[in-house]
C-alpha positions as CSV (number, residue, x, y, z in Angstrom):
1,X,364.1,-47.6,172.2
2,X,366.6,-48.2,169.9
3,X,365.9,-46.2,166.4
4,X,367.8,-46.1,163.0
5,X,368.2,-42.8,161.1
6,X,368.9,-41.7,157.4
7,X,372.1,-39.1,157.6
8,X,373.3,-37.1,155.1
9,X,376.8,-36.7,156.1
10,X,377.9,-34.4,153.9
11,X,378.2,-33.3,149.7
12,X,376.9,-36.8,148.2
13,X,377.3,-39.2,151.3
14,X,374.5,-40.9,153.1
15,X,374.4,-43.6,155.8
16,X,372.0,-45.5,158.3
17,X,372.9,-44.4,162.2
18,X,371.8,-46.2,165.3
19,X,370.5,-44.3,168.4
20,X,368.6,-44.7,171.6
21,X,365.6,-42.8,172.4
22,X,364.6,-42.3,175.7
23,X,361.2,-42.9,177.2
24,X,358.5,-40.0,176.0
25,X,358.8,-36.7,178.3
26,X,355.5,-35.3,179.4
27,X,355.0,-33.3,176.6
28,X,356.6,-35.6,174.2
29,X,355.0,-38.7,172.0
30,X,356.8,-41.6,170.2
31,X,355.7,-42.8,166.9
32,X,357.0,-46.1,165.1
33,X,357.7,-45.2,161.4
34,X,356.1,-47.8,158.9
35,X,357.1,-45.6,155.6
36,X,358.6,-42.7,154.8
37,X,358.6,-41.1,151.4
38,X,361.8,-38.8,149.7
39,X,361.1,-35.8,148.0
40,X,363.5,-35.9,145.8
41,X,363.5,-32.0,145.2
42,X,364.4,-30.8,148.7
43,X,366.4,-34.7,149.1
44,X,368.5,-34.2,146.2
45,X,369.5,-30.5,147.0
46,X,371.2,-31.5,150.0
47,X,372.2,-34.4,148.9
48,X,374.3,-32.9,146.2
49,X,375.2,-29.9,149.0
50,X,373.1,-27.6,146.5
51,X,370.9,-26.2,148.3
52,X,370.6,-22.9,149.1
53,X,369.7,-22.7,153.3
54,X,373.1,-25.4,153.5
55,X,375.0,-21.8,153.5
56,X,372.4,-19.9,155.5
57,X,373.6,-19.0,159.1
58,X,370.3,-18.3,160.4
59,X,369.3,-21.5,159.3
60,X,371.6,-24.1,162.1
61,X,369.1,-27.3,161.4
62,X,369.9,-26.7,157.3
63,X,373.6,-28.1,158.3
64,X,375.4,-31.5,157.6
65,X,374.9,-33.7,159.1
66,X,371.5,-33.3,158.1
67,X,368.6,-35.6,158.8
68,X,366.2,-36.0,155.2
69,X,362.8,-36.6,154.6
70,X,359.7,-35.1,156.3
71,X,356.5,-36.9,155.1
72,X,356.0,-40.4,157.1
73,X,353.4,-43.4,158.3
74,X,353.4,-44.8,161.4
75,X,352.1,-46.0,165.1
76,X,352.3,-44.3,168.4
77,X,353.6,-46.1,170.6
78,X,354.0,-43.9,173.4
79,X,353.1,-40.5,175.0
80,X,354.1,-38.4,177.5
81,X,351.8,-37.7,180.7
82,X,350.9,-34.0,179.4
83,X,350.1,-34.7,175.9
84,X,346.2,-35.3,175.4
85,X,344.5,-36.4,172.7
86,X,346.6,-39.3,171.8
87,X,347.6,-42.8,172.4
88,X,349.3,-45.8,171.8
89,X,348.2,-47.7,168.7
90,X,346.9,-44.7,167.3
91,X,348.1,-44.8,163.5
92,X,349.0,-41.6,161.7
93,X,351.0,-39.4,159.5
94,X,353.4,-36.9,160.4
95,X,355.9,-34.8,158.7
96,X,358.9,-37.4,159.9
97,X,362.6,-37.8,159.2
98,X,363.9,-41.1,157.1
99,X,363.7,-42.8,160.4
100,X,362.5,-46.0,162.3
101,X,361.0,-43.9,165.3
102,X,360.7,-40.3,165.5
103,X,360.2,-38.5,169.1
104,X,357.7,-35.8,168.9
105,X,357.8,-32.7,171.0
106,X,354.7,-30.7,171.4
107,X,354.8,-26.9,169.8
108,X,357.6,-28.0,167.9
109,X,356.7,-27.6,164.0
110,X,357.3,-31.3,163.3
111,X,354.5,-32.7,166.0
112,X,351.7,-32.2,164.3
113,X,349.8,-36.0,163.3
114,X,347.2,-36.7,161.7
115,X,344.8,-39.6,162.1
116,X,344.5,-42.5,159.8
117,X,341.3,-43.7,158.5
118,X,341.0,-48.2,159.0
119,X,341.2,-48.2,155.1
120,X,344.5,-46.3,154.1
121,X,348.0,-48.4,154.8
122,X,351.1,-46.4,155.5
123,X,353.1,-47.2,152.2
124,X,350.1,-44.7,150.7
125,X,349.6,-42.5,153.7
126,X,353.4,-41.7,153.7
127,X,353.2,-39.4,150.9
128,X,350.5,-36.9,152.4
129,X,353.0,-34.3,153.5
130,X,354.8,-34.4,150.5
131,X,351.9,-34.2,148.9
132,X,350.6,-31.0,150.2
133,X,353.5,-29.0,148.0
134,X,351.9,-30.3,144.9
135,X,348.5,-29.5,146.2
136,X,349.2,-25.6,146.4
137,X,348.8,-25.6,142.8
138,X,345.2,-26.3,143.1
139,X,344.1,-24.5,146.2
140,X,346.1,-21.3,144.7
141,X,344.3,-21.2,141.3
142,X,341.1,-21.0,143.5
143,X,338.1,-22.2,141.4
144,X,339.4,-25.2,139.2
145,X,336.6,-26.7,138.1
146,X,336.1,-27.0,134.2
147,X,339.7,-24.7,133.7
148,X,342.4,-26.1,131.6
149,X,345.5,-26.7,133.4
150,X,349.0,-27.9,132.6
151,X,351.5,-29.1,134.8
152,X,355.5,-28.1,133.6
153,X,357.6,-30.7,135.3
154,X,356.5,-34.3,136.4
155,X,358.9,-35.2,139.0
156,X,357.0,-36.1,142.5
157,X,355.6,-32.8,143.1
158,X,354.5,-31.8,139.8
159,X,352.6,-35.4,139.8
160,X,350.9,-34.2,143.0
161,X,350.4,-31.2,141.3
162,X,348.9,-32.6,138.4
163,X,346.6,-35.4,140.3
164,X,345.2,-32.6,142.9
165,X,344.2,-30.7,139.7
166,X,342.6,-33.7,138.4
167,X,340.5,-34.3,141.6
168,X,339.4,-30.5,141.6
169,X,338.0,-31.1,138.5
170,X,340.2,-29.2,136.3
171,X,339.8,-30.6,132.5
172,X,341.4,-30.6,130.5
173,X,344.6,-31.7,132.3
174,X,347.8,-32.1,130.5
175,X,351.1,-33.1,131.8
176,X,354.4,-32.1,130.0
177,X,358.2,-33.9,130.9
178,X,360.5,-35.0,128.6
179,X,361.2,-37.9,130.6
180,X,359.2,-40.9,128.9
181,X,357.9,-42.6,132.0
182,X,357.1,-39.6,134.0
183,X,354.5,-39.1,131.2
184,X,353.8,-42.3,131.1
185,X,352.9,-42.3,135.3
186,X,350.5,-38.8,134.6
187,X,348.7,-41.2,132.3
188,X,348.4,-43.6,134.6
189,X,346.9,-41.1,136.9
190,X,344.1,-39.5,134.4
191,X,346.1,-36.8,132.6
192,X,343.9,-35.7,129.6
193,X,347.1,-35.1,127.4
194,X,350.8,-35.5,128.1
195,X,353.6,-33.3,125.6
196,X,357.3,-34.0,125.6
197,X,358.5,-30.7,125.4
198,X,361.4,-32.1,122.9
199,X,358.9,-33.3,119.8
200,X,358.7,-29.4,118.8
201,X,357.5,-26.0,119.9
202,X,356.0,-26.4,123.3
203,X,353.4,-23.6,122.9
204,X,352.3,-24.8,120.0
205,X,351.9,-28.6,120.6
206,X,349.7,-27.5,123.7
207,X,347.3,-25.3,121.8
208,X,347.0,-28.2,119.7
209,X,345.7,-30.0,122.4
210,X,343.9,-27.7,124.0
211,X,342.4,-25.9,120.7
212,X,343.1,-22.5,122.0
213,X,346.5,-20.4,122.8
214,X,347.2,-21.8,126.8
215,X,346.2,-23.0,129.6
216,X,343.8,-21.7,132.1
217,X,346.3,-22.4,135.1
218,X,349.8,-23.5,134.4
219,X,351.7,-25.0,137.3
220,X,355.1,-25.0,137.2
221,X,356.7,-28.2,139.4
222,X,360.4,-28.1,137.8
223,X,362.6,-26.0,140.2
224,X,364.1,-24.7,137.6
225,X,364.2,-21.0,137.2
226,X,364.4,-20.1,133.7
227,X,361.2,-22.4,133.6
228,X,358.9,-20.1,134.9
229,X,359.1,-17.7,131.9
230,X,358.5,-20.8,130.0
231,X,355.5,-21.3,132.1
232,X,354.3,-18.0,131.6
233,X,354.2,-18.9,128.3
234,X,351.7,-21.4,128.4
235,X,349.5,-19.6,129.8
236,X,346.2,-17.5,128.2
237,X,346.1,-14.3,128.0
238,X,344.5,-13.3,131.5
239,X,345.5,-17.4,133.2
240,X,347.5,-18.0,135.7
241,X,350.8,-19.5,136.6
242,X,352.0,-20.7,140.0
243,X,354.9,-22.3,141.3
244,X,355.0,-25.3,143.1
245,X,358.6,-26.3,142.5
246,X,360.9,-24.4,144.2
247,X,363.1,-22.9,141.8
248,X,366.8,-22.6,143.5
249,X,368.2,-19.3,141.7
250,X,367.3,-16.0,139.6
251,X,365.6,-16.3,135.8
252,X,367.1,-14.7,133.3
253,X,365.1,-12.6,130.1
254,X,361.7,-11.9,131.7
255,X,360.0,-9.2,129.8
256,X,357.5,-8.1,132.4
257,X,355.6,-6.2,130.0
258,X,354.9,-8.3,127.3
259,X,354.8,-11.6,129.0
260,X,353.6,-10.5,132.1
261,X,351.5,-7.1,132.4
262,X,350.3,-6.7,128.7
263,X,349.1,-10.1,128.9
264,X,347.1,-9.5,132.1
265,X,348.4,-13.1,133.7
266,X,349.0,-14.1,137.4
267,X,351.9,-15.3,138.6
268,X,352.3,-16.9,142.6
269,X,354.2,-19.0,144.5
270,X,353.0,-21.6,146.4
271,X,355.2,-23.3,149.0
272,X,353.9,-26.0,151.1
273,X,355.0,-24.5,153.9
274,X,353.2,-21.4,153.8
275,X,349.6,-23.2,154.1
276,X,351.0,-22.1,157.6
277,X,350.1,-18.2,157.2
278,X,347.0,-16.4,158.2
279,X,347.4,-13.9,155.2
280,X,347.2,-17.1,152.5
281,X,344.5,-19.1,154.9
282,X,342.1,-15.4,154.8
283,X,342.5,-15.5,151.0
284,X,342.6,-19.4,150.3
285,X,339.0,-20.0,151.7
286,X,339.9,-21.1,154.7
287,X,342.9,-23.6,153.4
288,X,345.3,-24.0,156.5
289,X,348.0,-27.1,157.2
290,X,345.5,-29.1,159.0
291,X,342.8,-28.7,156.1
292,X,345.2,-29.9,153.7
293,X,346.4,-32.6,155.4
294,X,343.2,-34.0,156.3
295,X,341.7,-33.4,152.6
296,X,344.8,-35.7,151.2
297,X,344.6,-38.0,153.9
298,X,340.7,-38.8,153.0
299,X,341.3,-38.7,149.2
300,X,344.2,-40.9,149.6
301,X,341.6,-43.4,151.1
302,X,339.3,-42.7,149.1
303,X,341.4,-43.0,145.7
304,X,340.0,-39.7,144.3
305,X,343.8,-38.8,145.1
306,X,345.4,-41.3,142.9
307,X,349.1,-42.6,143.2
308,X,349.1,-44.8,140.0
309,X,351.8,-44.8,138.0
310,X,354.0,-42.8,141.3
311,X,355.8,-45.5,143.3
312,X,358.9,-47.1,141.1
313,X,360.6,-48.1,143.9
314,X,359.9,-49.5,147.7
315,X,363.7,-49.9,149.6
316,X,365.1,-50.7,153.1
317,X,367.0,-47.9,154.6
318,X,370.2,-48.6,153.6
319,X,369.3,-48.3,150.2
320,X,368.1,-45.1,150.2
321,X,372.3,-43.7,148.7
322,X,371.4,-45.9,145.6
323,X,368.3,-44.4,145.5
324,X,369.1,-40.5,145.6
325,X,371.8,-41.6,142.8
326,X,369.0,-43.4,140.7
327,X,367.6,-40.2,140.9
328,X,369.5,-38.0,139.8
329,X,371.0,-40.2,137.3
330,X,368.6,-42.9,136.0
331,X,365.6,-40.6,135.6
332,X,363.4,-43.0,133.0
333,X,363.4,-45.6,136.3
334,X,363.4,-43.3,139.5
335,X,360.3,-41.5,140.2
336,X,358.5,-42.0,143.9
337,X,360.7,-44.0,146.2
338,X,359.6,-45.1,149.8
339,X,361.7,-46.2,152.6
340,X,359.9,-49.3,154.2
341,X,360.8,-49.2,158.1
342,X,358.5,-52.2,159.0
């Protein structure tokens, strides 16, 4: 089968490649994308040759030319002769490459699929991997119900952030960005409040809203590191704060005492990835990939996971250079972008 590919080629250079893929190995399976969806964060960072595992010699995938995305919709349309469970016209989603067929290996990290309900179409199932980053926010904080949260940062994963919040029941939820329609998409999605961080002093216009100093649980989704002393900030005296974003570098001016220890606040990480580990899976109440990825797959059907307000732009594949410049540049009209394959 012949199959197209996203490449980024090096610092700031993208194209569309053509290659054949041979017929599924035994332990192989073939899936026909639909959609795939760019996370801009991880996207853009190689994109721009900025990220961090690009230098990273124990790292020989993180090297251009470098194959993006990793959150996709699609069919099977063929499987290998040792690979149970599965079959052609199966419809799923799997954490795929910008590509118009992915093969899938068995034990390799990338194979894992997840079943479709008849209901949810592929331009919404496609963001269910790239979902789950935003979603450690929520299953980190534990009990969410009735707790104040604010999400710092409404780029994608700081909306996922915010809308898995929202379906925990967190409430009051408020969103803060100083980009105009990335507030404007967190109202769209049920935010209680949304502050622009540039109409005055951020801790203050939040305990206006809120009616007390901080939030319950602040999540911070901007990758930024001098952000998550700001987050700390926002927090109550005894909340918590965890990073979803991942911030690329070292914060400066953290007083550990009195923002941190004398104020009896939590601060975690929360990488996607690490829904993997049996140490956060023992602790998270049971929380593993597959848990994850089957909640946001049924609340994505279901609408209690809303994408309102997300999606400014569908494209073909050979749009997809405009598209990483749009967002890095044109941030008041870029937010969720999906490759359309089909």
């Amino acid at each position: 089968m012949k199959a197209r590919q996203v490449i980024i080629t090096g610092p700031n250079a993208v194209s569309v490649r053509e290659v054949e893929l041979p017929d599924p190995a035994p332990n192989q399976i073939l899936v026909q994308t639909e959609a795939s969806a760019v996370s801009a964060g991880t996207e853009l960072a190689v994109y721009t040759g900025t990220h961090q595992w690009l230098k990273d010699p124990n790292l020989p995938d993180w090297k251009f030319p470098f194959r993006p995305g990793y959150s996709a919709a699609g069919v099977v349309v063929a499987v290998g002769s040792a690979v149970p469970n599965w079959k052609a016209g199966d419809r799923v989603s799997y954490p795929g490459n910008h590509a118009s067929a992915e093969l899938l290996t068995l034990g390799h990290e990338r194979c894992r699929l997840w079943r479709l309900p008849a209901g949810l179409d592929a331009d919404r199932a496609a963001w269910a991997c790239v979902a789950r980053y935003g979603l450690g926010a929520s299953i980190r904080a534990g009990i969410t119900l009735g707790r104040s949260a604010a999400v710092l940062g409404l780029g994608v994963i700081g909306q996922f952030a915010l809308r898995g919040l929202i379906a925990a029941g967190a409430q009051p939820v408020v969103g803060i960005d100083a980009v105009p329609m990335r507030r404007q998409a967190a109202r769209a999605a049920g935010a209680d409040h949304v502050i622009d961080p540039a109409a005055g002093d951020l801790r203050e216009q939040l305990s206006g809203v809120l009616n007390h100093r901080g939030a319950e649980v602040v999540a911070d989704a901007t990758g930024v590191p001098d952000a998550v002393p700001i987050a700390m900030s926002l927090a109550c005296d005894g909340g918590q704060v965890v990073v979803v974003g991942s911030p690329r570098g070292k914060a400066k001016d953290v007083n550990f005492y009195d923002d941190l220890h004398r104020r009896y606040i939590e601060v975690s990480g929360a990488h996607g990835n690490m829904l993997f580990e049996p140490a956060h899976t023992r602790l998270a109440g049971g929380w593993d990939i597959d848990k994850a990825q089957t909640w946001l797959i049924a609340a994505l059907a279901s609408g209690r996971l809303s994408l309102a307000g997300l999606v400014t732009h569908r494209i073909h594949p050979e749009e997809i250079g405009a598209a990483y410049e749009g967002l890095l540049k044109k941030k008041d009209e870029y937010l969720g972008v999906l490759v359309r394959w089909r």
